[in-house]
N, C-alpha and C positions, 0 to 999 in steps of 0.2 A: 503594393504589398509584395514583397521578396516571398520568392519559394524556391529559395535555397537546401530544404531537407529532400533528402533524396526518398521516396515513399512507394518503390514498386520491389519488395522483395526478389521475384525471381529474374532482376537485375543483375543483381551481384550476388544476392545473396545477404548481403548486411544494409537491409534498409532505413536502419538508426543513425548509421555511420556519420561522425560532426556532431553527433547529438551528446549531449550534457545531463545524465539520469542520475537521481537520489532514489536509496531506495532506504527509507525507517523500517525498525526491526527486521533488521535484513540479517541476523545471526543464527537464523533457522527457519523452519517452514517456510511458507509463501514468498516469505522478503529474500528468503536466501535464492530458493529459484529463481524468482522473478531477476533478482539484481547478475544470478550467471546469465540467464536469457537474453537480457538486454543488452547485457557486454555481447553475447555469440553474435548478438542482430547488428551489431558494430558501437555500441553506445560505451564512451566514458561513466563509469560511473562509481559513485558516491555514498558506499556504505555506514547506518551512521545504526550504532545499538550500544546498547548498554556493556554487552559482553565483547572485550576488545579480542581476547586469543580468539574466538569465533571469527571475527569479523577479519583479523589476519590471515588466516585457514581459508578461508573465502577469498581473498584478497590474491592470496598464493595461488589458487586454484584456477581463477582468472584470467588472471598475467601470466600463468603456466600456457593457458589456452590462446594464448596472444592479446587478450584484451588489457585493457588497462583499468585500475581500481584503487581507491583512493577509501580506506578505510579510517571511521570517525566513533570513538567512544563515547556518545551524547544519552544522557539522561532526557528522553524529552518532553518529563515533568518539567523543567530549568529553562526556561526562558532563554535566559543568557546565554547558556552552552547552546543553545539551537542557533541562535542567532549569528554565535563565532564560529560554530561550525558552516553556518548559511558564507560567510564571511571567505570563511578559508576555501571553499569551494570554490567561488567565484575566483579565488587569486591563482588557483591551482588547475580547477578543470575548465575555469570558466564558467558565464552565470550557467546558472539550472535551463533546460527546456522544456524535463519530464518527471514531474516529482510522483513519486509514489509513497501515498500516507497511509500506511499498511500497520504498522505499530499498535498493538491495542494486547489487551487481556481478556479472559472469557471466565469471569468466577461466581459460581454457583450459591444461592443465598436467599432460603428463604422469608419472607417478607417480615414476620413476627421475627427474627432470628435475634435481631437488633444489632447483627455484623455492620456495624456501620465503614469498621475500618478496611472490610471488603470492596462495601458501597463507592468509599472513598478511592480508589486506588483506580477502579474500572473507570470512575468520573474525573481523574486527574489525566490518566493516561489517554482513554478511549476517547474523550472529551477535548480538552487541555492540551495533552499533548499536540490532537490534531490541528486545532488552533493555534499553538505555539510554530508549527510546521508550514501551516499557510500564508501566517505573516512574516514567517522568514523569509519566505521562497519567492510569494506570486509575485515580488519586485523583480527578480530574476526574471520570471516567467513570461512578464509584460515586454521586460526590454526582450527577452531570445522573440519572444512573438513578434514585434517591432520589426529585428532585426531578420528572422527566418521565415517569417511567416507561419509559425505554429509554436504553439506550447501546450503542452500537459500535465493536468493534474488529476491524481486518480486516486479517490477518497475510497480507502476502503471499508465496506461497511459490513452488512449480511444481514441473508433474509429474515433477521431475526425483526430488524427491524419494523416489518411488519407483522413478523410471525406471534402467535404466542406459544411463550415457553415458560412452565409453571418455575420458581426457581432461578431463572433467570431475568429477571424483571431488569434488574438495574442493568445490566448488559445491552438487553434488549433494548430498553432504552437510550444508553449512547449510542447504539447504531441505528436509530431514527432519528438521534440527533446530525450525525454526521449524513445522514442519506438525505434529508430535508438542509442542511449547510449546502452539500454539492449543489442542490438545486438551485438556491439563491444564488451560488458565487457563479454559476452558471450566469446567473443573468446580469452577472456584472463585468467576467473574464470574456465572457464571448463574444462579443461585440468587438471586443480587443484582440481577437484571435487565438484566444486560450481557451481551451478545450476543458470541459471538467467532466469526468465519469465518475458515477458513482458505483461502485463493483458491488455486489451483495450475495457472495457465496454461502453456497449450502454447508453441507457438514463437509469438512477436508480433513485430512489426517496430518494433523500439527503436534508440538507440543502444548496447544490450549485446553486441550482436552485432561490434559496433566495437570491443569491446575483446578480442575475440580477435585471438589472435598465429599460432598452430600449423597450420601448411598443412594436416595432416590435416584437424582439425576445422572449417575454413575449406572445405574439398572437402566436407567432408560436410552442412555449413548451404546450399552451392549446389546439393547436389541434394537438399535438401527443397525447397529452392523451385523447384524441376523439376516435383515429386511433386505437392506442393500450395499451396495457396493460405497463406500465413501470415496468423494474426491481426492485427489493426489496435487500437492503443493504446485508440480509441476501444468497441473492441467489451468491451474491459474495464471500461471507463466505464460503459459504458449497464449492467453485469452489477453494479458497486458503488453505482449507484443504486438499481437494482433490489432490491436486496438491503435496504438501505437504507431504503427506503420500504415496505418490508411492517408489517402490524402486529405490535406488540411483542411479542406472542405466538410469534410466529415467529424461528425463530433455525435457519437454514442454515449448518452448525457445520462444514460441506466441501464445497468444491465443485472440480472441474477444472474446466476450460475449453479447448478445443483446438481446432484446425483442424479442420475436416471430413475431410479425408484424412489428420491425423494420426495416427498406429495405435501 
């Protein structure tokens, strides 16, 4: 096995560097820090979201800082578009080594409400999409692993997944779907030397929070932020670097992440 990736930060400093990083919904919150993070730690990488000026804004900001960024307008309901974007990376940055499946929605819906077309959107995207993301990628991820001796994928989910949260059922449920997914592809990437984390953050300060509707659940996100202090996009960053850069031997197969006052 090759261990070509360089994996002690206070080496250089850019303990990514050679590496090949996709980051989904990377046009804001988590995706957009994580994807500057990875470029600072030395990582090429591969923007891909719905919103392209965003994603150029990011792109510039990047390449401003000396990294390099490769910005992709992908629906990744659309199969097809994930796949050609999977495509054009490889020809461009070269395969993937560290995908980050970060992409998802958080919309609020109670059970009787009969919002099905809510239901549907959190299970295309939160769901679907992450599916559409793995099967683009892990051929990537297998040959960089083959070839470097590591690859990364990093499902991101939250602790909703186990949590309950009144209002939030269907939510909550794709992300126990995605945190039990990691597990399995775990025991099928790793062996292969492909690393799978399943990330499961607390409450963070994104724009998900914007896309709740339901005055309930609205009264109930103001008085967490009464109680505590919420995550910042960035503190998620610094944790998928982190993660990131350990040597290939290590593979942190679950993590939460929460507020300090979150209980």
């Amino acid at each position: 096995m090759s261990t070509n990736v360089t994996t002690t930060p206070t080496a250089t400093g850019r303990p990514l560097a050679g590496r090949v990083a996709v980051v989904t919904g990377a046009s804001s919150g988590i995706g957009a820090a994580t994807a500057e993070h990875l470029a600072e730690l030395g990582a090429r990488v591969a923007l891909l979201a719905r919103r392209e000026e965003r994603l150029e804004q990011l792109a510039k900001r990047i390449e401003g800082a000396g990294g390099t960024a490769l910005p992709l307008g992908v629906d990744l309901t659309e199969e097809a578009a994930v796949n050609a974007a999977a495509s054009r990376i490889a020809a461009e940055l070269g395969d993937a080594d560290l995908v980050f499946n970060n992409a998802g929605v958080m919309l609020s819906s109670a059970v009787d409400s009969g919002e099905l077309d809510l239901w549907r959107r959190q299970l295309d995207l939160n769901a679907g999409g992450v599916l559409h993301v793995v099967s683009a990628f892990v051929p990537q991820l297998l040959r960089s692993a083959a070839e470097k001796g590591v690859g990364d994928l990093f499902n991101i989910s939250s602790v909703a997944a186990t949590g309950v949260y009144p209002k939030f059922s269907v939510y909550s449920a794709t992300k126990a779907f995605v945190s039990h997914l990691s597990a399995n592809l775990r025991a099928e990437l790793g062996p292969r030397d492909v690393r799978v984390t399943a990330l499961e953050p607390g409450i963070v300060e994104t724009e998900l929070q914007e896309h709740v509707t339901d005055e309930g659940a609205l009264e109930w996100l103001a008085g967490t932020r009464k109680q505590h202090a919420w995550l910042e996009a960035g503190d998620i960053a610094a944790t998928v670097g982190f993660l990131a850069a350990l040597p290939p031997r290590v593979n942190v197969r679950h993590l939460a992440v929460t507020p300090t006052g979150q209980v």
